[in-house]
C-alpha positions in Angstrom: 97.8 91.4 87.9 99.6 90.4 91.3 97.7 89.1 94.1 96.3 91.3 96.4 96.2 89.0 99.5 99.2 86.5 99.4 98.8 82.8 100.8 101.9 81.4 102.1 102.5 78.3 104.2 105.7 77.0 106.0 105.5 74.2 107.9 102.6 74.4 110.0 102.1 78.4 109.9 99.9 80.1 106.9 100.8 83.3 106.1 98.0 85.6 104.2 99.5 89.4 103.1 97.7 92.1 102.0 99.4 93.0 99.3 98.4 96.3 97.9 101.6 98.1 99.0 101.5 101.1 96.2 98.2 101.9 98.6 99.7 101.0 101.8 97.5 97.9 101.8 94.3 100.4 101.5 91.1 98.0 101.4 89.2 98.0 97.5 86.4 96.7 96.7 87.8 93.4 96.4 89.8 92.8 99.6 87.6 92.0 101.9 86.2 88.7 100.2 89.9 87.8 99.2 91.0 87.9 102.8 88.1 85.3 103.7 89.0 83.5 101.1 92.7 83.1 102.1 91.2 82.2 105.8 89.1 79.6 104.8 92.1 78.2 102.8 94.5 78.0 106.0 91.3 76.6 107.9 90.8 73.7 104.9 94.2 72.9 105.5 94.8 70.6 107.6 98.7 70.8 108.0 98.4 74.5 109.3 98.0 74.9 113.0 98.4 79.0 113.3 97.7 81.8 111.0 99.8 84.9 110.7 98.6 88.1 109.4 100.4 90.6 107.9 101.0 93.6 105.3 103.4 94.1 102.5 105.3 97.0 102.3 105.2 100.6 104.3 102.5 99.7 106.3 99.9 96.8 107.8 96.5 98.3 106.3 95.6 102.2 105.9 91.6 101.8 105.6 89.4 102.2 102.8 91.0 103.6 99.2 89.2 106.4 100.1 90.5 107.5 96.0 88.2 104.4 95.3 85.4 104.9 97.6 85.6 109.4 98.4 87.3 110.8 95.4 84.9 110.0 92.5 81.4 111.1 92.3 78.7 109.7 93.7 76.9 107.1 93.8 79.7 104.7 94.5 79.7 101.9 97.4 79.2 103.3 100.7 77.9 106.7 99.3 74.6 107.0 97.5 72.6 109.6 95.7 70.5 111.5 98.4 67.8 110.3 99.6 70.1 107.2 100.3 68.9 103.8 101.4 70.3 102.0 104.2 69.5 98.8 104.1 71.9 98.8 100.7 74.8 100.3 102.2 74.3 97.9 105.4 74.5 95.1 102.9 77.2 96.2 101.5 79.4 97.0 104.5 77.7 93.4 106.6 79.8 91.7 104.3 82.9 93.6 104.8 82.7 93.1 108.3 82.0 89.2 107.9 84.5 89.2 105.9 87.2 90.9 108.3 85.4 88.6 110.9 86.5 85.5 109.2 89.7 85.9 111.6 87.8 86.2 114.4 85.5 83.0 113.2 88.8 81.1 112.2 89.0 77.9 113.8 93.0 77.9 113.5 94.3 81.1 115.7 95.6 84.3 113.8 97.9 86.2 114.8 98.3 89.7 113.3 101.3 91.6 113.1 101.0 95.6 112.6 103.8 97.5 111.2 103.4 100.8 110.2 99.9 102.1 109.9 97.1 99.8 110.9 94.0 102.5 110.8 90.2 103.2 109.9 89.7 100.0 108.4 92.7 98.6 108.6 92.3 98.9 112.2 89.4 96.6 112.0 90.9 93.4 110.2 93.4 93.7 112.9 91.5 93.7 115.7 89.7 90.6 114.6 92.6 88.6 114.9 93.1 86.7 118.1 96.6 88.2 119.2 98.0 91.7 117.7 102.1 92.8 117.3 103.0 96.3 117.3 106.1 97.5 116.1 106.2 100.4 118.8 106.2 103.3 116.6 103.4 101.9 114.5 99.8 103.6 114.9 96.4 102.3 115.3 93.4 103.9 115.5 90.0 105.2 113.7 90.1 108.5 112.4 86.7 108.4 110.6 85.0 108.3 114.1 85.9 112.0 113.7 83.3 111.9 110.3 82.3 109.3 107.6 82.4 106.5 109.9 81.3 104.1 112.4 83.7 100.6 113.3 81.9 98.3 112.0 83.6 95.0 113.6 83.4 97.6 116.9 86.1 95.3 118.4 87.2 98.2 120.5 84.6 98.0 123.1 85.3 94.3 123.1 88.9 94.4 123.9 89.1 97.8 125.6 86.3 98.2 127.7 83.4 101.2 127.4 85.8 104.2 128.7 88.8 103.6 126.9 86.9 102.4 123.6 85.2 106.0 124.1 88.6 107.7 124.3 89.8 106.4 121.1 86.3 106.7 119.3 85.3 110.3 120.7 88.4 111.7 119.4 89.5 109.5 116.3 93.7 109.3 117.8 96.2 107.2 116.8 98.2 105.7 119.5 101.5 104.1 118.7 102.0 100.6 119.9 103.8 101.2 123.5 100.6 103.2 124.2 97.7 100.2 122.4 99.8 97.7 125.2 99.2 99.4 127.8 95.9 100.7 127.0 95.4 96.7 126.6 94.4 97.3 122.8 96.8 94.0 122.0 99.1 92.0 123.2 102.5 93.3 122.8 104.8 95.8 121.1 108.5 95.3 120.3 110.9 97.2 118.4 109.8 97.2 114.4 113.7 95.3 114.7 112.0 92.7 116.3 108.3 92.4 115.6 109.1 89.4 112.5 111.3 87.1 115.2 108.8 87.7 118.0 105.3 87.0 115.4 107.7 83.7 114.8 108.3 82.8 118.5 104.6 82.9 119.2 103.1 81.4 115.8 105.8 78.8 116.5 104.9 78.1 120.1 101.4 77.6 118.6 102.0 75.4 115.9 103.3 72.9 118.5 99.9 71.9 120.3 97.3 69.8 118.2 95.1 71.5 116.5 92.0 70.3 118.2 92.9 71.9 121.1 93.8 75.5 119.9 90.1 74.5 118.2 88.4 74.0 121.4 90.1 77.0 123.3 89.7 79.6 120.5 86.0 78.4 120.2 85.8 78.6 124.5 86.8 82.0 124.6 84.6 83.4 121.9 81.5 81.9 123.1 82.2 84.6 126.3 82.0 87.4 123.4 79.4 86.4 121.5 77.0 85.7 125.0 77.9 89.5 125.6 76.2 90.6 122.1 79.4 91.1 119.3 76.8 90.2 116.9 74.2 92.7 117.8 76.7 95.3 118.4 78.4 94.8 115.0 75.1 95.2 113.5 74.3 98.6 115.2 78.0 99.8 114.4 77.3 98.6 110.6 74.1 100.5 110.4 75.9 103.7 112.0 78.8 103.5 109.6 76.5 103.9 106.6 74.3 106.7 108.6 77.8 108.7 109.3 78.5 108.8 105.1 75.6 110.5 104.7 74.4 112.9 107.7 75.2 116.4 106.3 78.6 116.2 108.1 79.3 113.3 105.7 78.0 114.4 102.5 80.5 117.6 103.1 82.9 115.4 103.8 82.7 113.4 100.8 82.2 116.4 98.4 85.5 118.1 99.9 87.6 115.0 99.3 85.9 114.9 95.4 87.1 118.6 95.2 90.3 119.0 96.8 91.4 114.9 97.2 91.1 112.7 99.9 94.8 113.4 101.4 94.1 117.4 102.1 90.2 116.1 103.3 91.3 114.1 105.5 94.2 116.4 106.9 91.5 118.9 107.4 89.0 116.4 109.2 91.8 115.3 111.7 93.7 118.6 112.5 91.4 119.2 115.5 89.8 122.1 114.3 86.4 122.8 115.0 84.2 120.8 112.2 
């Protein structure tokens, strides 16, 4: 079976892929842990100064394989037989977001570059990087806030403020990324022509200052985050994820998409129609 996250190293740059592009890089079971794993590689390595992020194929990362994880009957991960227990879907879903927050934890920089899709879940390993590329017509965002979900990483209140995290998590929208720049959602957004020269330009500009200082800044800056509460809030989002799978709006929700498939479920939960 081929890899499902790539490593790759040139020069001074790692590159780790997720590489499930038959699923638009949708996260299995399996993901998660492999994407830490790749991190922790890079970080062992002491030739690479700068991580780049990135997805194979059509698309950065479309979310959960919601045909792994809504389509077949419960119990699977994330949905349990009713009456459900939280404290084993929060340990589930704690390490999926320690394991996205391996970027974030990263003593080498990441940079993450979106094409495509990067959404639900998707939308959360990317916002753990440190720096996010947009082609401009890709989309971000987190439709499950709509129902079946709650951002675990909740790295949109970190890098958007409360109002404009609330406008993207009271409605579940995509925004392409002209609109996540200027929101201040990430960095920049280029042409999808461009996004592979200008992820190079910056990686490169990286990889040319010791890696003891991108160390000490990287470190510098997070301590501001993690004074604020990321940790607590991560664990609040966590528990709420696992509460929206299974409130009776979620339990519907996951029997639709196990009668009619997750694509028409899904198409249904986001057309704006009253739920």
């Amino acid at each position: 079976m081929e890899e499902i996250v790539l490593y790759k190293k040139e020069g001074r740059i790692a590159h780790i892929i997720l590489n499930r592009p038959e699923h638009l890089n949708a996260i299995s079971e399996e993901l998660p842990k492999l994407l830490n794993e790749k991190v922790e590689m890079a970080n062992d390595d002491d030739e690479v100064h700068v991580i780049v992020l990135s997805g194979s194929g059509k698309a950065f990362c479309s979310g959960y394989d919601l045909k792994e994880f809504a389509e077949k009957p419960r119990p699977v991960l994330g949905s349990q037989d009713m009456p459900w227990d939280p404290m084993v879907d929060y340990k589930f879903m704690r390490s999926c977001t320690d394991h996205f927050m391996s970027l974030w934890r990263s003593y080498k920089p990441v940079i993450c570059k979106v094409h495509g899709y990067a959404v639900a879940g998707g939308s959360d390993i990317a916002l753990c990087a440190d720096i996010v590329l947009m082609a401009e017509e890709a989309m971000i965002g987190y439709p499950p806030a709509r129902v079946w979900g709650c951002p675990t990483t909740m790295m949109w209140v970190f890098r958007l403020g409360a109002e404009k995290a609330k406008r993207m998590l009271l409605t579940g929208d995509l925004v392409n990324g002209r609109e996540a720049e200027r929101m201040g959602l990430i960095y920049k957004s280029v042409p999808a022509s461009q996004l592979d020269e200008e992820t190079e330009r910056l990686a490169q500009r990286m990889a040319g200052i010791p890696k003891n200082q991108l160390m000490m800044q990287k470190l510098a800056i997070n301590s501001a985050y993690n004074n604020m509460g990321l940790e607590t809030t991560q664990m609040m989002a966590t528990f709420f994820d696992g509460m929206a799978r299974h409130t009776p709006e979620g339990v519907a929700f996951k029997s639709r998409c196990e009668e009619i498939g997750f694509h028409q479920t899904v198409k249904e939960r986001d057309s704006g129609k009253d739920l």
